[in-house]
C-alpha distance (Angstrom), angle and dihedral (degrees) to the residues before:
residue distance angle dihedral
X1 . . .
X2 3.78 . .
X3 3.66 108.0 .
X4 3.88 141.5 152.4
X5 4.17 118.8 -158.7
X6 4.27 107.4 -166.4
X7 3.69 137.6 135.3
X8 3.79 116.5 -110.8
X9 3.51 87.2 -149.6
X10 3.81 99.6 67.3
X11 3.92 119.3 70.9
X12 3.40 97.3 -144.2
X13 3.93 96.5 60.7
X14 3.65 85.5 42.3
X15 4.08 95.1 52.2
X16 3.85 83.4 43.7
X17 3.99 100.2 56.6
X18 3.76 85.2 44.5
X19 3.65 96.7 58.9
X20 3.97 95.3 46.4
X21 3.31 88.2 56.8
X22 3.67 87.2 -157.0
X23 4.10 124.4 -159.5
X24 4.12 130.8 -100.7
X25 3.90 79.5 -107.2
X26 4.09 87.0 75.6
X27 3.56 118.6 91.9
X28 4.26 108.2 -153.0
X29 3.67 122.2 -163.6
X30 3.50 126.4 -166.6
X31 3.76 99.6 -138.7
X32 4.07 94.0 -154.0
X33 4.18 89.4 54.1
X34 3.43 93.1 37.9
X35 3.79 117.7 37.9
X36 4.14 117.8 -138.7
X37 3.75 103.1 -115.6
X38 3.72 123.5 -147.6
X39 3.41 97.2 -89.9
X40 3.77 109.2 41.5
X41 4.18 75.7 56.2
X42 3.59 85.7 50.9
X43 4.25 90.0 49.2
X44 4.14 87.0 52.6
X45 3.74 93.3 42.3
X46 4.19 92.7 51.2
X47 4.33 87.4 51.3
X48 3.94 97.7 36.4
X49 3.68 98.9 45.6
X50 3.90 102.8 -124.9
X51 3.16 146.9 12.2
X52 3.74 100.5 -111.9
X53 4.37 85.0 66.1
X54 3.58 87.2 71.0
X55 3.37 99.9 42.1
X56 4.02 122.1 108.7
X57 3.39 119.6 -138.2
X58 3.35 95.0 178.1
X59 3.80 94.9 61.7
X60 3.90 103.6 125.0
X61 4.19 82.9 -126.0
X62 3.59 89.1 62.9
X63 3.85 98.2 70.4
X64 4.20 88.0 27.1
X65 3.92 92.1 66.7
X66 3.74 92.9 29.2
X67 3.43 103.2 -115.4
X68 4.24 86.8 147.7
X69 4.08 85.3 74.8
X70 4.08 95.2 47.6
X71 3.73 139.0 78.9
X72 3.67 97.5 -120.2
X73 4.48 110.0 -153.5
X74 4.10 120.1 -146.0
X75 3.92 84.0 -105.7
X76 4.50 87.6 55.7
X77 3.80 88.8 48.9
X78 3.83 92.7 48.0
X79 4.25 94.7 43.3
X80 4.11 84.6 40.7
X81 3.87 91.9 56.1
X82 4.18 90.7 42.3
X83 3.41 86.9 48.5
X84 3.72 105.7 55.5
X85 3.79 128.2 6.9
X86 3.62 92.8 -139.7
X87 4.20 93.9 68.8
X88 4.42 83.5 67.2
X89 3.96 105.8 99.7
X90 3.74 103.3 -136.4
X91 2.86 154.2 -69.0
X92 3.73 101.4 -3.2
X93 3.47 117.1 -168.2
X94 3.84 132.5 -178.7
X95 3.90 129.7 -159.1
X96 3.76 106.6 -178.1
X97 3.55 106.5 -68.8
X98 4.16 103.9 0.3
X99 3.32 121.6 74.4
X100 4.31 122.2 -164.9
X101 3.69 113.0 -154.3
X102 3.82 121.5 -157.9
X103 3.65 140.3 -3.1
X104 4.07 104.1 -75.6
X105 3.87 113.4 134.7
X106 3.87 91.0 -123.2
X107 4.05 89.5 55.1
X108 3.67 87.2 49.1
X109 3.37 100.9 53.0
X110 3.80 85.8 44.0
X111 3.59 96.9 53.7
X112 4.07 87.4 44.4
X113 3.25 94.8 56.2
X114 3.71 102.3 43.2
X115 4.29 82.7 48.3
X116 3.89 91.5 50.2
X117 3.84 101.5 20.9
């Protein structure tokens, strides 16, 4: 699978997907049009690890509803990111059997290179 979750509302995803440059072959899914279901979380989840790796704490939510001052479980981070789009660190993007989490230089370059490499 060769797939890209972002939010074409935020510039950063957007200045991101431009630099990779990626292929036709990549499907892209805006994740506020088109809601992650359970299972594509489930996909990202089974490459990344945990939940808690694609989990946003910087997602203005996370402070709103106090999540800061609780001990959060792998079954709250998956429910959180169902719940509302916003809790999904972006972009993340998928190319077969890697997955690059989040907007960091080094796991952009990563995910450019394994996309172009």
């Amino acid at each position: 699978m060769k797939k890209v979750y972002h939010l074409s509302s935020c510039n950063t995803c957007q200045k991101i997907l431009k630099e990779l440059n990626l292929p036709d072959s990549f499907e892209i899914q805006d994740i506020k049009e088109e809601e992650i279901t359970k299972e594509q979380l489930e996909e990202m989840e089974a490459l990344a690890g945990s939940y808690e790796a694609l989990f946003s704490r910087r997602a203005r939510l996370y402070r709103e509803r106090e999540l800061n001052k609780k001990e959060l479980s792998e079954a709250d981070y998956k429910e959180l990111i169902l719940d509302h789009y916003t809790f999904l660190k972006r972009p993340v993007i998928i190319n077969n059997d890697e997955i690059f989490i989040g907007n960091s230089k080094k796991t952009v370059a990563a995910a450019k290179a394994a996309v172009h490499g």
